[in-house]
RODO-2510 file (C-alpha; in nm, 4 decimals, decimal comma):
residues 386
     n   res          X          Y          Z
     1     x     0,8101    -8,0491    -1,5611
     2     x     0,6643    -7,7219    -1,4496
     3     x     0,8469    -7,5524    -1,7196
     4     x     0,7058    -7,8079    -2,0030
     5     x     0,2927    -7,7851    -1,8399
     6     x     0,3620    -7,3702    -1,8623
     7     x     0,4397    -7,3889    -2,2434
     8     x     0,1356    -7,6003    -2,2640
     9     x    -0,0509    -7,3935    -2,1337
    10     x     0,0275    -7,0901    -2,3384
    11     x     0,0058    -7,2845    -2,6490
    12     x    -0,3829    -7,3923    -2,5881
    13     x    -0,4512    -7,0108    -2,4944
    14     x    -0,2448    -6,9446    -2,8290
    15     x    -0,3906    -7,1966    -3,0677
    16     x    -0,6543    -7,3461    -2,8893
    17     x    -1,0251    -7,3450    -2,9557
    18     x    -1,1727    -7,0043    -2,8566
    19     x    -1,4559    -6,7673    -2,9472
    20     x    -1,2104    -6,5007    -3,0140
    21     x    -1,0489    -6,5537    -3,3767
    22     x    -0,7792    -6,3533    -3,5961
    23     x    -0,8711    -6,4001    -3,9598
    24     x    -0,6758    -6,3151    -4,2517
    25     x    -0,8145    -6,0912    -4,4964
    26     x    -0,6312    -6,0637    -4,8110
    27     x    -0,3206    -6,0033    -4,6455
    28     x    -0,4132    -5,7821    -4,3752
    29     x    -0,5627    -5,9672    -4,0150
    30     x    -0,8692    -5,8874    -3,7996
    31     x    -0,9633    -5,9288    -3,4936
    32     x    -1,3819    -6,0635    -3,4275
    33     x    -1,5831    -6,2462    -3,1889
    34     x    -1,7280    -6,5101    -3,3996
    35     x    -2,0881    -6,5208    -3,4368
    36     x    -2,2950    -6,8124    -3,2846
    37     x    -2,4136    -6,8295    -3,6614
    38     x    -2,6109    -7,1403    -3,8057
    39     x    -2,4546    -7,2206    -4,1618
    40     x    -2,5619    -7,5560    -4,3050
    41     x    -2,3885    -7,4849    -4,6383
    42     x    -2,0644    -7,6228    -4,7065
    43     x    -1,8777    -7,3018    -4,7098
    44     x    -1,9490    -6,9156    -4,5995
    45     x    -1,7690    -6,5976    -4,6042
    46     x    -1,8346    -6,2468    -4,4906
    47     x    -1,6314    -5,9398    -4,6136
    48     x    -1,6288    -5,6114    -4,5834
    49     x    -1,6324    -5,4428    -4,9003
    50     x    -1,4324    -5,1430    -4,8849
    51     x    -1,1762    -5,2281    -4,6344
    52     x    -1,1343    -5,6290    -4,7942
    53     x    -1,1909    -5,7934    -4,3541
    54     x    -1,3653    -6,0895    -4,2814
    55     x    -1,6124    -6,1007    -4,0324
    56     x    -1,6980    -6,5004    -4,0810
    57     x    -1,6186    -6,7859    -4,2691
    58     x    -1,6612    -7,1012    -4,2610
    59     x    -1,4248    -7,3423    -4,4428
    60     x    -1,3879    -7,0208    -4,6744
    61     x    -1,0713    -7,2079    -4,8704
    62     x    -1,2403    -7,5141    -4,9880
    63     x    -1,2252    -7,5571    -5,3305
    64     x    -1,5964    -7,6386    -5,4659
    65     x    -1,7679    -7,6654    -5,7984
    66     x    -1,9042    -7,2778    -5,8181
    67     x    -2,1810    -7,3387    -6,0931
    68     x    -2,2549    -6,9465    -6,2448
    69     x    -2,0984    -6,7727    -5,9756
    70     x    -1,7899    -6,8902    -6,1943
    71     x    -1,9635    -6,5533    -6,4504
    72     x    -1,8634    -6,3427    -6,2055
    73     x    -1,5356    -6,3576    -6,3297
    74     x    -1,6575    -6,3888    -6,7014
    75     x    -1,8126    -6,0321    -6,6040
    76     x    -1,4911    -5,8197    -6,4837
    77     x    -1,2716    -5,9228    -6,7670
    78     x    -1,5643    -5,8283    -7,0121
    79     x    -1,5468    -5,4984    -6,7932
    80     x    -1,1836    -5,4340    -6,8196
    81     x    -1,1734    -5,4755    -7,1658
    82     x    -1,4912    -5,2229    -7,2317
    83     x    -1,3217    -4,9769    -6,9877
    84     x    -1,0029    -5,0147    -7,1928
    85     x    -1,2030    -4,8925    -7,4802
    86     x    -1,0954    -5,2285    -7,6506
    87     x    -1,4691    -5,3102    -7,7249
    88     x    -1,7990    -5,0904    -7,6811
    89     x    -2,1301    -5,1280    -7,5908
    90     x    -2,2672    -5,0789    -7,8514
    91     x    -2,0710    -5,2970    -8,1112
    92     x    -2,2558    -5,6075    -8,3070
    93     x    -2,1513    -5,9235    -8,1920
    94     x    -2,2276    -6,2496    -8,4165
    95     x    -2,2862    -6,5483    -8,2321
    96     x    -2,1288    -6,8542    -8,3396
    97     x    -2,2392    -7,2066    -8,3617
    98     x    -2,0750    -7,3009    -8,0407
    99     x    -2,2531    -7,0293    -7,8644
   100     x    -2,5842    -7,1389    -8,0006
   101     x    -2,5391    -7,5054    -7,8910
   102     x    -2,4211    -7,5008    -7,5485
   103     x    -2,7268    -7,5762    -7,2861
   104     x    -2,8199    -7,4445    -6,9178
   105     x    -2,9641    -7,1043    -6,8678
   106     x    -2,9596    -6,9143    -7,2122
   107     x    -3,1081    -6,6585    -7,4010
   108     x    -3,1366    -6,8912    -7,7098
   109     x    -2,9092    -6,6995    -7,9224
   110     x    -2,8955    -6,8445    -8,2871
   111     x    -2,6271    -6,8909    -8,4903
   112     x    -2,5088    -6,5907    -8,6722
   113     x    -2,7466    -6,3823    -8,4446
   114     x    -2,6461    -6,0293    -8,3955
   115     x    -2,6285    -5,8738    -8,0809
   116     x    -2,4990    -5,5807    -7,9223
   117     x    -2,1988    -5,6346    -7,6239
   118     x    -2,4595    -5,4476    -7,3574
   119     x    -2,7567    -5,6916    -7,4427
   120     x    -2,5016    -5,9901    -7,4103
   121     x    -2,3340    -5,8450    -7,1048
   122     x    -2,7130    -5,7445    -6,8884
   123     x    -2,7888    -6,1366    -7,0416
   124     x    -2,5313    -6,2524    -6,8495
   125     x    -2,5726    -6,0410    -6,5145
   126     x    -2,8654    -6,0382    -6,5318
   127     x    -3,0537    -6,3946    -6,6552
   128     x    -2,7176    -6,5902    -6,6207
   129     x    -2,6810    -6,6760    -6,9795
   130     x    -2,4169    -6,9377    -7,0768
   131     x    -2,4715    -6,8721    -7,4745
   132     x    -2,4099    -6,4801    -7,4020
   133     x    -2,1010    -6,5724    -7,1982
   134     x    -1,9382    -6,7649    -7,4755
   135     x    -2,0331    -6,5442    -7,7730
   136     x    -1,8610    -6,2490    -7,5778
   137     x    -1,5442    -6,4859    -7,4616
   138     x    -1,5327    -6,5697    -7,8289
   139     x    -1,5549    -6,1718    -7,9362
   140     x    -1,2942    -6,0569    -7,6775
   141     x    -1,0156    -6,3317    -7,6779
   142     x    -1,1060    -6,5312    -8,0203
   143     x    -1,1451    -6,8292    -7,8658
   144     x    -1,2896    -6,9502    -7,5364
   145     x    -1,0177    -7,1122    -7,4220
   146     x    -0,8166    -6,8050    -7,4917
   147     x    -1,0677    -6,6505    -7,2618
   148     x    -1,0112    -6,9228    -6,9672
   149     x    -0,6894    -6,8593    -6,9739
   150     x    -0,7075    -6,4656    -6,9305
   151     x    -0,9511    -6,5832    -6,6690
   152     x    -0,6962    -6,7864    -6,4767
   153     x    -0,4209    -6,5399    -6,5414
   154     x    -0,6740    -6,2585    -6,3672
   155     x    -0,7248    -6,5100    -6,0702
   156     x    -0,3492    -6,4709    -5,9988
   157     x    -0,3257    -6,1104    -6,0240
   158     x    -0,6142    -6,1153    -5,7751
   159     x    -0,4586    -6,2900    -5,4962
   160     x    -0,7175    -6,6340    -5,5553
   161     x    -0,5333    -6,9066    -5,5396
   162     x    -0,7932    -7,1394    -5,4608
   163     x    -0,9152    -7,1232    -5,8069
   164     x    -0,8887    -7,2438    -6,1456
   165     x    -1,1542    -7,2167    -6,4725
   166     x    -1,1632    -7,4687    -6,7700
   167     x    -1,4552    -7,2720    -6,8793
   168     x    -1,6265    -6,8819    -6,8638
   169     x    -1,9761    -6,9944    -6,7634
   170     x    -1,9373    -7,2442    -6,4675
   171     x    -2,1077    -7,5933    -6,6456
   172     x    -1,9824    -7,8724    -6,3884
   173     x    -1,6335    -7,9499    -6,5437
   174     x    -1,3796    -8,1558    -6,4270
   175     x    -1,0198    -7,9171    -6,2615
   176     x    -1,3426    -7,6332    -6,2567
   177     x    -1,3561    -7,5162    -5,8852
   178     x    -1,2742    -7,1875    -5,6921
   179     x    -1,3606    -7,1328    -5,2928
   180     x    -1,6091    -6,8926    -5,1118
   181     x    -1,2555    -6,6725    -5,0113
   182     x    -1,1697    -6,5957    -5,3756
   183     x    -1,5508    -6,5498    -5,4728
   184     x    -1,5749    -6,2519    -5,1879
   185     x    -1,2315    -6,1562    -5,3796
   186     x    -1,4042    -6,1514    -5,7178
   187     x    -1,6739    -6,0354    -5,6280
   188     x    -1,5123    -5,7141    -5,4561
   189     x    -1,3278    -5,6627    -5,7436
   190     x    -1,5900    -5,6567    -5,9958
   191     x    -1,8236    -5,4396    -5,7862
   192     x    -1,5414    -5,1545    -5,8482
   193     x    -1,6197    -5,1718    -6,1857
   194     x    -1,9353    -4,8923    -6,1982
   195     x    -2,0337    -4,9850    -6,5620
   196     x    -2,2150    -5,3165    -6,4000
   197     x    -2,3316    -5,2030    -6,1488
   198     x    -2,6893    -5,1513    -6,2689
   199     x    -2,7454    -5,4771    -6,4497
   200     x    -2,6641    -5,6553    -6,1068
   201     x    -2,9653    -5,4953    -5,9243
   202     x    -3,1790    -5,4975    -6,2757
   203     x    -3,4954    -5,7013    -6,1690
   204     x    -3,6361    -5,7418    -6,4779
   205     x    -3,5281    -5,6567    -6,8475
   206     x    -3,5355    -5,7144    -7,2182
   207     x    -3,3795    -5,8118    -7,5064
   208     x    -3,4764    -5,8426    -7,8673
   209     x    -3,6753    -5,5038    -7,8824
   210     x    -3,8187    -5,6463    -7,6063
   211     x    -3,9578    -5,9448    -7,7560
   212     x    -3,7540    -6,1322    -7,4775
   213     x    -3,7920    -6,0986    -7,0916
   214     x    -3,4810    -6,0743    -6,8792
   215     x    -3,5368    -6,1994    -6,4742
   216     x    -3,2780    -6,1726    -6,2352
   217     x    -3,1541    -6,4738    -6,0772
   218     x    -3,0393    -6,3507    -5,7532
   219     x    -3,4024    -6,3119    -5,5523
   220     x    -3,2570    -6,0546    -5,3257
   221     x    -3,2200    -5,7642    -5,5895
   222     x    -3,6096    -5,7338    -5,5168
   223     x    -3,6392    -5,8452    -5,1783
   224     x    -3,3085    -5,7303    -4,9522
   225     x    -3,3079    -5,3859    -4,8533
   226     x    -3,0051    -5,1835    -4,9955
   227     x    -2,8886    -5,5514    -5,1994
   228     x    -2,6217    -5,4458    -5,4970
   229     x    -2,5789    -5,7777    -5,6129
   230     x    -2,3790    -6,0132    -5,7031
   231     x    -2,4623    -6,3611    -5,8892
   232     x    -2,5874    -6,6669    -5,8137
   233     x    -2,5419    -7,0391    -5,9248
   234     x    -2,6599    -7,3662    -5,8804
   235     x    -2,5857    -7,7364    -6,0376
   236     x    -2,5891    -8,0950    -5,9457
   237     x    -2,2577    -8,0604    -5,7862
   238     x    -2,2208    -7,7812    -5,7070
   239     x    -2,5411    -7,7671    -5,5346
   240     x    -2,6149    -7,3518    -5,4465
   241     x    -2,4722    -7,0741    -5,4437
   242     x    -2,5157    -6,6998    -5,4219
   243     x    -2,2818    -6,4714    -5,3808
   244     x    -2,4966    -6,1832    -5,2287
   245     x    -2,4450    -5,7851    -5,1668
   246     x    -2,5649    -5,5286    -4,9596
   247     x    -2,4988    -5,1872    -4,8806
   248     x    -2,6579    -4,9655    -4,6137
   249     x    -2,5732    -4,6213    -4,4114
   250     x    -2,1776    -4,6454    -4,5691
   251     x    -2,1307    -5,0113    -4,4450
   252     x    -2,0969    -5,2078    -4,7940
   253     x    -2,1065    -5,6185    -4,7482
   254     x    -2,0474    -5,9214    -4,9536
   255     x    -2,1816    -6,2744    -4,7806
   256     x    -2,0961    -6,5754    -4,9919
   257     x    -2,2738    -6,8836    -4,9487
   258     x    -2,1583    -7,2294    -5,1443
   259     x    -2,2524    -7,5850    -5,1199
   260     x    -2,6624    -7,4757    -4,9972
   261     x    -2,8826    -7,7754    -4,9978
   262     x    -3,1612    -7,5454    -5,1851
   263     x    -3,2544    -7,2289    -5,3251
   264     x    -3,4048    -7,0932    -5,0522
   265     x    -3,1360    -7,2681    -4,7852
   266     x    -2,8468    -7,0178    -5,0006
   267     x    -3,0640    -6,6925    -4,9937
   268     x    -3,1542    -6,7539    -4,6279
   269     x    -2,8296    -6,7966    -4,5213
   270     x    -2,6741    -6,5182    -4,7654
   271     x    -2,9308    -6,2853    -4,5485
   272     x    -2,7821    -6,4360    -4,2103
   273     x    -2,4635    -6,3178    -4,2955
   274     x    -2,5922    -5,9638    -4,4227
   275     x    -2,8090    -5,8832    -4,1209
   276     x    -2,5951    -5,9803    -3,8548
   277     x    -2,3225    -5,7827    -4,0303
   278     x    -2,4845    -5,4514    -4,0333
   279     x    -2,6161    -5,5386    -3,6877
   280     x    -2,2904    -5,5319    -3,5456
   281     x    -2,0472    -5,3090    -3,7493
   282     x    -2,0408    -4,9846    -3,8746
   283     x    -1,8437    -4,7740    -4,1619
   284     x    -1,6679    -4,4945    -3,9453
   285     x    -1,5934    -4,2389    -4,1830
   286     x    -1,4719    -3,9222    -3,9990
   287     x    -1,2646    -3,7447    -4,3092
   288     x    -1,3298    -3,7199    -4,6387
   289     x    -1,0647    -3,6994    -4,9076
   290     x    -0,8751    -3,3447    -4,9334
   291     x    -0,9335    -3,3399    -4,5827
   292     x    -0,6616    -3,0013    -4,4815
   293     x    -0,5092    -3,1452    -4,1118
   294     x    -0,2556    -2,8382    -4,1377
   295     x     0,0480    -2,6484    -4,2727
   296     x     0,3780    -2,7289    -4,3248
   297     x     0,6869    -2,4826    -4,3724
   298     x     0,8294    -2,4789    -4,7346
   299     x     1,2096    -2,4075    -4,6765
   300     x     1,3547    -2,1510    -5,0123
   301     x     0,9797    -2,1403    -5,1391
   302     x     0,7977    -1,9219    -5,3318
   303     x     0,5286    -1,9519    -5,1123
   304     x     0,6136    -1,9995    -4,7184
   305     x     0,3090    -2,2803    -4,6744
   306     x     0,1782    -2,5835    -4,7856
   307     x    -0,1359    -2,7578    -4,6865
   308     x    -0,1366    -3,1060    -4,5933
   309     x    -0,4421    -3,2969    -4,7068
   310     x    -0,5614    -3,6863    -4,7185
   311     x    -0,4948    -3,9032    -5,0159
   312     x    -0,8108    -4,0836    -4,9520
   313     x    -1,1352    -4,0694    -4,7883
   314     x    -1,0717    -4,2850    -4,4663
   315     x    -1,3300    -4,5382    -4,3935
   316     x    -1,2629    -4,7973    -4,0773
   317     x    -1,4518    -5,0876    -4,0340
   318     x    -1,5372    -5,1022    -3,6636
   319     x    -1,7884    -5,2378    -3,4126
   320     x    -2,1297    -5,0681    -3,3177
   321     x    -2,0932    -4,8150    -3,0405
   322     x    -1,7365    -4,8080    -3,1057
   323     x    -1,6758    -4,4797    -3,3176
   324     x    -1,6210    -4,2538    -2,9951
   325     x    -1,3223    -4,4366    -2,8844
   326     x    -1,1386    -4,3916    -3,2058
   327     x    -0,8524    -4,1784    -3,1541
   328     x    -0,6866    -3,9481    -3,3981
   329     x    -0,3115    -3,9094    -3,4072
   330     x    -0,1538    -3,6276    -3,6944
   331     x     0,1978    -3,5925    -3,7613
   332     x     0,3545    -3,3656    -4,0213
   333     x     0,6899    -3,2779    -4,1084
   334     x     0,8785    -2,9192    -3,9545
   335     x     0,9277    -2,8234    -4,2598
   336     x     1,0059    -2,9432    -4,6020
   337     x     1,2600    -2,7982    -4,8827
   338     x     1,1385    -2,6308    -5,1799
   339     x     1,1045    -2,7642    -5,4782
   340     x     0,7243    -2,9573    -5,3134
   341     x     0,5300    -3,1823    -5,5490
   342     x     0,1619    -3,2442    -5,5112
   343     x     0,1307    -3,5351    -5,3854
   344     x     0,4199    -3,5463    -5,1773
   345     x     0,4036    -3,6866    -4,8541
   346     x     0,4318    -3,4566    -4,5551
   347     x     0,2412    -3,6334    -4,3264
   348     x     0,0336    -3,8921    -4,1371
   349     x    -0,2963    -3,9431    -4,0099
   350     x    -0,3198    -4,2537    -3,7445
   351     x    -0,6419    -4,4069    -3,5807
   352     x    -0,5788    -4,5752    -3,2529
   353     x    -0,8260    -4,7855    -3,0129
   354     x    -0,7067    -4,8802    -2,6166
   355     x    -0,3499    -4,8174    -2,7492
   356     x    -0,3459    -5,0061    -3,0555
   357     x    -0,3273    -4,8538    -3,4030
   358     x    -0,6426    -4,9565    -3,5987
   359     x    -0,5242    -4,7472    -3,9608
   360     x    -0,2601    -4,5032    -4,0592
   361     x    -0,3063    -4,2339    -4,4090
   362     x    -0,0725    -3,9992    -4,6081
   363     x    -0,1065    -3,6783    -4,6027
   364     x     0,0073    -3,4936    -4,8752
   365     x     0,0936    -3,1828    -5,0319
   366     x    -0,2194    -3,0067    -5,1675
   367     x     0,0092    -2,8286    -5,5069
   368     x     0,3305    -2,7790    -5,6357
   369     x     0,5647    -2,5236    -5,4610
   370     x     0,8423    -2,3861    -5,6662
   371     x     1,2147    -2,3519    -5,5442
   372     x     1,2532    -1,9286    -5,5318
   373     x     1,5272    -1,8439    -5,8232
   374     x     1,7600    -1,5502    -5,7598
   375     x     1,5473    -1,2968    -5,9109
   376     x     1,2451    -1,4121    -5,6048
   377     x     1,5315    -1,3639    -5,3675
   378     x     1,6022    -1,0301    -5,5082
   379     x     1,2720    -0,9324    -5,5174
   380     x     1,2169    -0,9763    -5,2187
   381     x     1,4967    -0,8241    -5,0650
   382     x     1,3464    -0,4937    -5,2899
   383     x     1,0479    -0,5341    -5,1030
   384     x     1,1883    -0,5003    -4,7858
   385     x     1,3863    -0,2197    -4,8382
   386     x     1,1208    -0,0455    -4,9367
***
């Protein structure tokens, strides 16, 4: 009986209700006191950009309408595909008839309009233009329901499976949802992509030799300190959304709010999430890529040495006041055998806290290192001698 009230016990300190929670961020886990955080929307999410950790959610895999933020999506693929050097921004695209009759927000594009990909592509970032979206889907796949499906297909590769599109501008649909976890997923991913950056936190704009005026849907490009975007979104069943950026002194968030009541409920809310975020964690950043931790011994070299460096700058997500008791741990190998590739691990940074390892890096070697032939060894031998 004893036994059985024991296992009970450590099963409610296990799995039982508590203020301390480990939340899994694509793939990895992190440990956070959760915040005593009023969110009246349906679901929430806050992630760390550059490291990919949660620091809240709130029924963050419920699958929910997601109105425009569904562009979001719409937007990296267009991305990818420019990057690829598949399209440019500057080529003519001619808008169909489909484009030109679909309704919502819109930049009234005609039927056999010209226009160029950029002015299409800030449309949609920028204004949230359905007709842009489809005219581009159309340009770039040939149909739009080719275009879903490289949309879906993307999803996969992201890790969101919480998500399907029947369509590349987020009209209520029926099968059309994704969840506030793959939107922070999305939109991490398409904030790599630098080319969009400035349309997302473009206030105002034109088109049409400026004969038509470009706003930016997402309120807090002009009002939230440091704000790099992302997209917003709002319809009668989806209710709103916004899935909202920030970045300030190296800390880089993404707050995603779905299922708001109002306008102003989402942005409010979005800017919850932000501020308490940056209130309470910081980017520690102590080395920079290249970063030299050392030699190692290059065994039938031509030259004796080779520096290790970092792959990678090394950014750790950690709480305020925290950085001090970071500890660094460096490893490298005795020695290594000639021939030494660049690139070739010799090494390994670790960052511990109270005995626990928060992050572990490569080092590597900073250049090639040839093997020494026989004439080296000889010489060398010649050298000494003399």
């Amino acid at each position: 009986m004893r036994k059985n009230i024991a296992i009970l016990i450590v099963f409610l300190m296990l799995f039982g209700n508590s203020n301390i929670g480990c939340k899994k961020v694509f793939g990895e886990y992190l440990q956070t006191q959760t915040p005593s955080l009023e969110i009246s929307a349906k679901s929430a999410i806050l992630v760390d950009f550059d490291t990919g950790k949660i620091l809240y959610e709130k029924n963050s895999h419920e699958k929910l309408s997601p109105a425009s933020i569904t562009k979001i999506m719409t937007m990296i693929l267009i991305c990818e595909v420019i990057e690829k050097g598949r399209i440019k921004l500057s080529d003519k695209v001619v808008a169909s008839q489909n484009a030109s009759s679909l309704g919502g927000s819109q930049i009234y594009l005609k039927e056999n309009e010209e226009m160029t990909v950029e002015d299409l592509l800030k449309s949609i970032a920028i204004a949230s233009a359905n007709d842009a979206c489809v005219a581009l889907a159309e340009h770039i796949a040939g149909s739009v329901q080719e275009f879903v499906y490289m949309m879906n297909k993307k999803a996969k590769e992201l890790g969101m499976l919480d998500t399907n599109f029947v369509n590349p501008y987020g009209l209520d649909a029926e099968n059309h949802y994704t969840s506030a976890y793959d939107v922070a997923i999305m939109s991490r991913e398409l904030l790599k992509h630098k080319i969009i950056r400035k349309y997302l936190i473009t206030w105002v704009d034109t088109i049409r030799e400026g004969k038509f005026g470009l706003t930016n849907t997402n309120k807090l490009v002009r009002f939230y300190k440091g704000c790099t975007g992302v997209k917003t979104g709002s319809t009668d069943k989806a209710k709103f959304c916004v899935s909202a950026s920030a970045l300030r002194n190296g800390l880089h968030l993404i707050a995603v709010i779905m299922g708001a009541s109002d306008s102003k409920t989402r942005f409010n809310e979005a800017i919850k999430l932000l501020d308490w975020g940056f209130a309470n964690f910081s980017m520690y950043s102590p080395y920079s890529k290249g970063y030299c931790f050392g030699k190692v011994k290059v065994k039938n070299g031509i030259e004796k040495e080779i520096e290790a460096i970092l792959n990678t700058d090394v950014k750790l997500l950690v709480k305020k006041g925290d950085e001090s008791t970071v500890e660094t741990k460096v490893t490298l190998l005795q020695h290594i055998s000639a021939p030494v590739k660049a690139g070739q691990r010799i090494g390994k940074l670790e960052l511990w806290k109270d005995g626990n390892l928060l992050s572990s890096y490569d080092l590597i070697a900073k250049k090639d290192v040839q093997k020494r032939s026989l004439f080296d060894i000889f010489r060398m031998l010649f050298r000494l001698e003399i």
